[in-house]
C-alpha positions as CSV (number, residue, x, y, z in Angstrom):
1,X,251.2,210.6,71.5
2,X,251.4,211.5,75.5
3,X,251.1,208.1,77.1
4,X,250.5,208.1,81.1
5,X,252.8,206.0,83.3
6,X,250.8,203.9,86.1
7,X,251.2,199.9,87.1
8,X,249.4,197.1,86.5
9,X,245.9,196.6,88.0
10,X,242.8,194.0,88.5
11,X,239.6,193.9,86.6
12,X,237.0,195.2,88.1
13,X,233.6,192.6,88.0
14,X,230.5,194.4,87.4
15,X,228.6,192.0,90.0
16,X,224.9,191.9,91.2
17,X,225.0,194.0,94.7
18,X,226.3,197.0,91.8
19,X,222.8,197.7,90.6
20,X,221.5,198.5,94.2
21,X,224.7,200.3,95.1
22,X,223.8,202.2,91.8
23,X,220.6,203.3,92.5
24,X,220.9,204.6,96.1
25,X,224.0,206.8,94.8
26,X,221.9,208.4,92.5
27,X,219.2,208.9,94.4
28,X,221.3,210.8,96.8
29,X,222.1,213.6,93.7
30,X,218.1,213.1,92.7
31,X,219.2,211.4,89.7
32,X,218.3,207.8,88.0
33,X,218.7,205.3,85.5
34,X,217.3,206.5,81.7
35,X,214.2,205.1,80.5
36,X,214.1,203.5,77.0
37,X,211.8,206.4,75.7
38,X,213.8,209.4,77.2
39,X,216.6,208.7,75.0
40,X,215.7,210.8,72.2
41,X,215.3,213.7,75.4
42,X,218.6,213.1,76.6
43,X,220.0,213.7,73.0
44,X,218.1,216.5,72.8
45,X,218.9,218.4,75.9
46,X,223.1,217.7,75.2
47,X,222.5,219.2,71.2
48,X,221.4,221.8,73.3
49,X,224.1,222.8,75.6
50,X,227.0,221.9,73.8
51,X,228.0,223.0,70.4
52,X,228.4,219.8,68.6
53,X,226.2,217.3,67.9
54,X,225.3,214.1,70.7
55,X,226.1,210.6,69.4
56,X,222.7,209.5,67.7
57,X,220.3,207.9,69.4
58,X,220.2,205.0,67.8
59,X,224.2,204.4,69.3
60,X,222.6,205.7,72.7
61,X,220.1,203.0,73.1
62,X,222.0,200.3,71.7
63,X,225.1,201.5,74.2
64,X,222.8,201.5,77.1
65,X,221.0,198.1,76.0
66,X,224.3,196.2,76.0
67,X,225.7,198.3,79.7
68,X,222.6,198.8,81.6
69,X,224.9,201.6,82.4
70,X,225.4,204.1,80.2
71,X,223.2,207.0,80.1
72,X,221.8,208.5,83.9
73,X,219.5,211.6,84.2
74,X,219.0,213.8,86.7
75,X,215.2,214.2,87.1
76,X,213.3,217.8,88.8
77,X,209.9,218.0,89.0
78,X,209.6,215.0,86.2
79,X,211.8,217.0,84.0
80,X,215.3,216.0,82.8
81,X,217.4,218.8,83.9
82,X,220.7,216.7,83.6
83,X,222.9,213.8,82.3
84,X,225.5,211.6,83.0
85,X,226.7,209.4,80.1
86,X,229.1,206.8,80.6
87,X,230.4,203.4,79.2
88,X,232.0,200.8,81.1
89,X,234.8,199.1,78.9
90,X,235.8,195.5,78.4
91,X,239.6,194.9,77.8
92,X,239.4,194.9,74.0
93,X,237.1,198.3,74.3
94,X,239.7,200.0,76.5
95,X,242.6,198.5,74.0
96,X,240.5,200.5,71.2
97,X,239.9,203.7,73.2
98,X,243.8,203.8,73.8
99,X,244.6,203.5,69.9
100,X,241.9,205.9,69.0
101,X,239.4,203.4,67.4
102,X,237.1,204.0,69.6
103,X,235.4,207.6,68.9
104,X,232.0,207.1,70.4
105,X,230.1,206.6,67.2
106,X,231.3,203.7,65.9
107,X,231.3,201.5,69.5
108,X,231.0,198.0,69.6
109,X,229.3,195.4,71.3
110,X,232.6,193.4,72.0
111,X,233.8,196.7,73.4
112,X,230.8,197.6,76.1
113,X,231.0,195.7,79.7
114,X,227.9,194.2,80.5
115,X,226.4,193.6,84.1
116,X,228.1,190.5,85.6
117,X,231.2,190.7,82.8
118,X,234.7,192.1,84.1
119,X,235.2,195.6,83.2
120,X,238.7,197.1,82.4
121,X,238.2,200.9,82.0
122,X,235.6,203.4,82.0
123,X,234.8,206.4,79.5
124,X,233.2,209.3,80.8
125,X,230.8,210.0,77.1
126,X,229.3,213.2,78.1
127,X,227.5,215.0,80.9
128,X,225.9,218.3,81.2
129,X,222.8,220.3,82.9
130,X,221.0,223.1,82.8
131,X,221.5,225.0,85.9
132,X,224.8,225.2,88.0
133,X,223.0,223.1,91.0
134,X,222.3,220.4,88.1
135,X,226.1,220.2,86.6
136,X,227.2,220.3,90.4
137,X,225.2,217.2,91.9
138,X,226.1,215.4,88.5
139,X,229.7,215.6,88.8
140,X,229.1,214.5,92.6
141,X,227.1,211.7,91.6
142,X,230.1,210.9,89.2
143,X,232.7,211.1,91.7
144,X,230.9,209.4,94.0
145,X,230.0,206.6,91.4
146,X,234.1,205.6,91.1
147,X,235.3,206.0,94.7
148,X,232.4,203.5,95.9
149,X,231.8,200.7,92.8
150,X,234.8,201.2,90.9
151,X,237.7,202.3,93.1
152,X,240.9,202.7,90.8
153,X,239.4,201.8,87.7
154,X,241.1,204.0,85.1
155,X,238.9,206.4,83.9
156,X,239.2,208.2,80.4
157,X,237.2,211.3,78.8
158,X,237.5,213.5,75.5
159,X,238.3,217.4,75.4
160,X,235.1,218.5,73.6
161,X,234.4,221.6,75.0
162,X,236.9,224.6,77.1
163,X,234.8,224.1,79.8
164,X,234.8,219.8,80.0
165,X,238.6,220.9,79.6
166,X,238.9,222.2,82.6
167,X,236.8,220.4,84.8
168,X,238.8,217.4,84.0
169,X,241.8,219.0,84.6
170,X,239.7,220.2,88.2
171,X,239.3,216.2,88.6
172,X,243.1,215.6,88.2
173,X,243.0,213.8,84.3
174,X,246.3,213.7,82.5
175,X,246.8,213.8,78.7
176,X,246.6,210.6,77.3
177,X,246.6,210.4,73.8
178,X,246.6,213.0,71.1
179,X,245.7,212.6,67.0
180,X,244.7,214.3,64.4
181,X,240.8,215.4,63.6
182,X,240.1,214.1,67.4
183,X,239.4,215.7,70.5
184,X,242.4,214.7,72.9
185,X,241.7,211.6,75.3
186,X,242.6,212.1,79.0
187,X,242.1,210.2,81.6
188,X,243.0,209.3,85.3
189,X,243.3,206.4,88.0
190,X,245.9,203.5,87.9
191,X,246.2,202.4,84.3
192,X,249.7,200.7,82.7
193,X,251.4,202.1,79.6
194,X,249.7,198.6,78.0
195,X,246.7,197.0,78.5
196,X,246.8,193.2,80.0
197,X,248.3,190.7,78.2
198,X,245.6,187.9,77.0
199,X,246.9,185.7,79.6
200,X,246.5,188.1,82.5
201,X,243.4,188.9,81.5
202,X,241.9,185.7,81.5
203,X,243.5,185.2,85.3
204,X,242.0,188.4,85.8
205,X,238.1,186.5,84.9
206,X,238.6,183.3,86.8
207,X,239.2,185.8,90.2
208,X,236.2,187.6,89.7
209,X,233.9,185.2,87.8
């Protein structure tokens, strides 16, 4: 296992002026919060540019239910052309990411950071689109997502494909942890060698509660 050396940092508090923030960000790549019904489109479109198959949607709604976060699309024309997936992480969901528990399938509630709660971490699930111009704006729209609402949040993403594999290396993510029958986790930004102790973390709430 290849742990990353960093320092200690703050929660981050998922807090109401975020959802406006959100929006005008993705407008800006011509992108947008999923709908509840596109779900099963989204799925579809990643089964068909990567070689593996998407979480199911069932996981996909329910993970974008408890976030209000998790899955953005890049619409042209009224057509999906692109995604963004993502899951903001509560301390015990970035504490299971970082001892492998947490694959993606098998997420929990108590793991997923919903609006108003204190997030700890963030995992980049997936993203992908069907032209150049789409994967370009989406990776913007990315980038641009964590250096305005969540500035030195550590940020964490699997090795599924070459390709994913070197764009994250492109974005500067180190190898984080490494077991067996798993694609590796990287990630990048200002995280310790542990997660918060219980006692910092609930000092961590009270400052931005």
């Amino acid at each position: 296992m290849n742990m990353v050396k960093g320092h200690q940092y703050n929660l981050i508090a998922r807090h109401p002026e975020e959802s406006n923030k959100l929006n005008k960000i993705l407008a800006a790549h011509q992108m947008r919060r999923v709908h509840a019904q596109e779900i099963p489109l989204v799925r579809s479109l990643a089964a068909d540019l990567f070689d593996f198959e998407p979480a199911p949607v069932e996981v996909l709604a329910k993970v974008e239910r408890w976030s209000h976060l998790s899955l953005l699309v890049r619409v042209i024309d009224r057509e999906i052309t692109g995604f963004l997936a993502v899951i903001p992480l509560t301390r015990e969901g970035h504490r299971a990411l970082r001892s492998g528990k947490l694959t993606g399938a098998n997420i929990q509630k108590s793991w997923v950071a919903s609006q108003g709660a204190p997030l700890e971490a963030g995992l980049l699930w997936g993203m992908g689109g069907k032209t150049v111009r789409d994967q370009t704006s989406i990776v913007s729209s990315l980038l641009s997502l964590w250096n305005n609402l969540y500035p030195g949040m550590p940020t964490y993403s699997r090795a599924a494909t070459r390709h994913g594999l070197r764009l994250m290396k492109r974005m500067g993510y180190e190898l984080v942890l490494s077991l067996p029958n798993q694609p590796d986790l990287w990630g990048k930004g200002a995280f310790p060698e542990q997660t918060m102790s219980k006692a910092e973390y609930q000092a961590s709430k009270k400052k931005v509660a």
